[in-house]
Backbone as CSV, one residue per row, in Angstrom:
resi,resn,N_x,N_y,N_z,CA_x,CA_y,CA_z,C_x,C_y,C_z
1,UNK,0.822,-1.189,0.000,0.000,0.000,0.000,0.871,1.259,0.000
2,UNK,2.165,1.162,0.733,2.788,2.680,0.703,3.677,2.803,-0.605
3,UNK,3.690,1.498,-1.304,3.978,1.773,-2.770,3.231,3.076,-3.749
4,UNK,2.010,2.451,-3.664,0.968,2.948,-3.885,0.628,4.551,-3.826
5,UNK,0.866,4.848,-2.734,1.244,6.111,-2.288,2.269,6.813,-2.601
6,UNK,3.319,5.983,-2.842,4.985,6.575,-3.289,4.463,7.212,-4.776
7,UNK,3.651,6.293,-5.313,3.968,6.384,-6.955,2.713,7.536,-7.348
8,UNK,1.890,7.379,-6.524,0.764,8.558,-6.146,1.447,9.761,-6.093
9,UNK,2.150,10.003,-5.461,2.709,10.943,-5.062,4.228,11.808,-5.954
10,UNK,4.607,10.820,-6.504,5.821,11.310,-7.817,4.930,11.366,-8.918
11,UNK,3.746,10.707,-9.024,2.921,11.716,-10.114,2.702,12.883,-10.114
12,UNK,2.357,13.320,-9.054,1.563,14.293,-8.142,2.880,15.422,-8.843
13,UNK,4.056,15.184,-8.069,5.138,16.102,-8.351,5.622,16.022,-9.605
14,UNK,5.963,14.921,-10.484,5.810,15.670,-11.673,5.062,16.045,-12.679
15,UNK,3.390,15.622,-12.584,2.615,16.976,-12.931,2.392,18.368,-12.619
16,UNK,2.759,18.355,-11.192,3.044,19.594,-10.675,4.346,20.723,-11.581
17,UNK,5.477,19.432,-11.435,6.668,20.147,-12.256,6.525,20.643,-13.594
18,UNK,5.411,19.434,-14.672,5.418,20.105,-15.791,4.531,21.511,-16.176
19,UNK,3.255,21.270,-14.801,3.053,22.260,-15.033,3.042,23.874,-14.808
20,UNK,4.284,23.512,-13.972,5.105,24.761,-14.051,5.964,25.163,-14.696
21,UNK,6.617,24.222,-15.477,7.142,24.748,-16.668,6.628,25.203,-18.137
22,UNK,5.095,24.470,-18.195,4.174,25.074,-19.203,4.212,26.473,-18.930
23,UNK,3.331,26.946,-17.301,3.484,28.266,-16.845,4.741,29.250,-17.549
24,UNK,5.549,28.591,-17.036,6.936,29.244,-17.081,6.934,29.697,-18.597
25,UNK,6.977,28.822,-19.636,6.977,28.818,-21.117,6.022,29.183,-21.976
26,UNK,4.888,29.432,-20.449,4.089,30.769,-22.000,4.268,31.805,-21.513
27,UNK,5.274,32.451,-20.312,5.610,33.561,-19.982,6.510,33.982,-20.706
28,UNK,7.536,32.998,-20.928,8.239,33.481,-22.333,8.081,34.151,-23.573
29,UNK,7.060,32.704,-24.160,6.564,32.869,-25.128,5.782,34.635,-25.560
30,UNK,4.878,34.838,-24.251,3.927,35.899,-24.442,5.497,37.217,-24.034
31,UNK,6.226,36.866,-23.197,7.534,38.271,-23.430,8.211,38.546,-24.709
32,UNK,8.298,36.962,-25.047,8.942,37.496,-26.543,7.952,38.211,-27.708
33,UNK,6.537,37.842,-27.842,5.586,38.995,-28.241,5.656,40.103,-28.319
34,UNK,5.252,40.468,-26.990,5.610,41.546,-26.964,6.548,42.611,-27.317
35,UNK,7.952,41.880,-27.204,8.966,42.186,-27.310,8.838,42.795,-28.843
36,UNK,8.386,41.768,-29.823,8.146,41.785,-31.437,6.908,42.765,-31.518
37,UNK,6.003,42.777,-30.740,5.033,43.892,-30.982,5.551,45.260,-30.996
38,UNK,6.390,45.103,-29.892,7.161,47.089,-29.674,8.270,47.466,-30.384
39,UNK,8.995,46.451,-31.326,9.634,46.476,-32.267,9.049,46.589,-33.779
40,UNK,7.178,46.981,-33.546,6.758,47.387,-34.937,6.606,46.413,-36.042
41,UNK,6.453,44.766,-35.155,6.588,43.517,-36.380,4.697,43.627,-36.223
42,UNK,4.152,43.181,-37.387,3.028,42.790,-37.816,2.565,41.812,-36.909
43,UNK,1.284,41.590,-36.570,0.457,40.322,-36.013,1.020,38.910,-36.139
44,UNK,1.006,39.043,-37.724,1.214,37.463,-38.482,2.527,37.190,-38.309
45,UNK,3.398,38.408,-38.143,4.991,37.499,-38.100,5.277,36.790,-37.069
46,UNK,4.313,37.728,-35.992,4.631,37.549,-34.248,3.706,35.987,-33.625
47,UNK,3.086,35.681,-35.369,2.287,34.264,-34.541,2.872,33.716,-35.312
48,UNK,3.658,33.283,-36.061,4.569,32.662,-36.945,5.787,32.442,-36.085
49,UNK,6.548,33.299,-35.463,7.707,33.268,-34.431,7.116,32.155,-33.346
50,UNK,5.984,33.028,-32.614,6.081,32.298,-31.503,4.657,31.107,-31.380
51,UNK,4.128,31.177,-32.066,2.895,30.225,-32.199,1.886,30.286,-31.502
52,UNK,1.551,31.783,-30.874,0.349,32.120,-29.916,-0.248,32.644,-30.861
53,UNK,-1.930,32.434,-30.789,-2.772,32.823,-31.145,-3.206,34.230,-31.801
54,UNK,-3.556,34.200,-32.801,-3.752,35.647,-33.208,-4.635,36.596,-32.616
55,UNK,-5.586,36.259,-31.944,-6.672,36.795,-30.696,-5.839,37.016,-29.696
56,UNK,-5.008,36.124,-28.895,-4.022,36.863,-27.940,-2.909,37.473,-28.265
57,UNK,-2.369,37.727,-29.352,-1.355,38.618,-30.094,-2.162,40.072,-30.167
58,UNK,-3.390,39.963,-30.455,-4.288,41.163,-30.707,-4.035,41.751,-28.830
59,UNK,-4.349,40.966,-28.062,-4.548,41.331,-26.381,-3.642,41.742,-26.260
60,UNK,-2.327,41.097,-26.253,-1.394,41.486,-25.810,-0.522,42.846,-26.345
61,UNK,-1.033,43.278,-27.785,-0.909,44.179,-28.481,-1.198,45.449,-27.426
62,UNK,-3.103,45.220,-27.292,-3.827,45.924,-27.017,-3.252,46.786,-25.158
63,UNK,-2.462,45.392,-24.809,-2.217,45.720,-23.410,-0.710,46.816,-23.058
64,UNK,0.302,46.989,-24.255,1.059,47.400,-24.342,1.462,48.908,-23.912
């Protein structure tokens, strides 16, 4: 039974881990946007670079 629990529990932590590195990697993702938005690049280049959505390229535009 405390197998059970062991392996319960290293799931636990590395879903936890990946999904803090998802977190982590669309913070990137959405800095480097930006980054390309205030450098005057077009919508389409900036979802071509980084592969976020053209509706949140528009937001994040909008939030600048």
């Amino acid at each position: 039974m405390v197998k059970y629990y062991e392996n319960a529990l290293d799931r636990i932590i590395r879903l936890a881990r990946e999904d803090e590195a998802k977190k982590v990697t669309d913070q990137v993702t959405e800095k480097v946007a930006c980054n390309l938005l205030r450098d005057n690049h077009d919508v389409k280049y900036v979802h071509e670079i980084t592969g976020l959505s053209i509706s949140r390229i528009n937001e994040l535009k909008a939030n600048l």
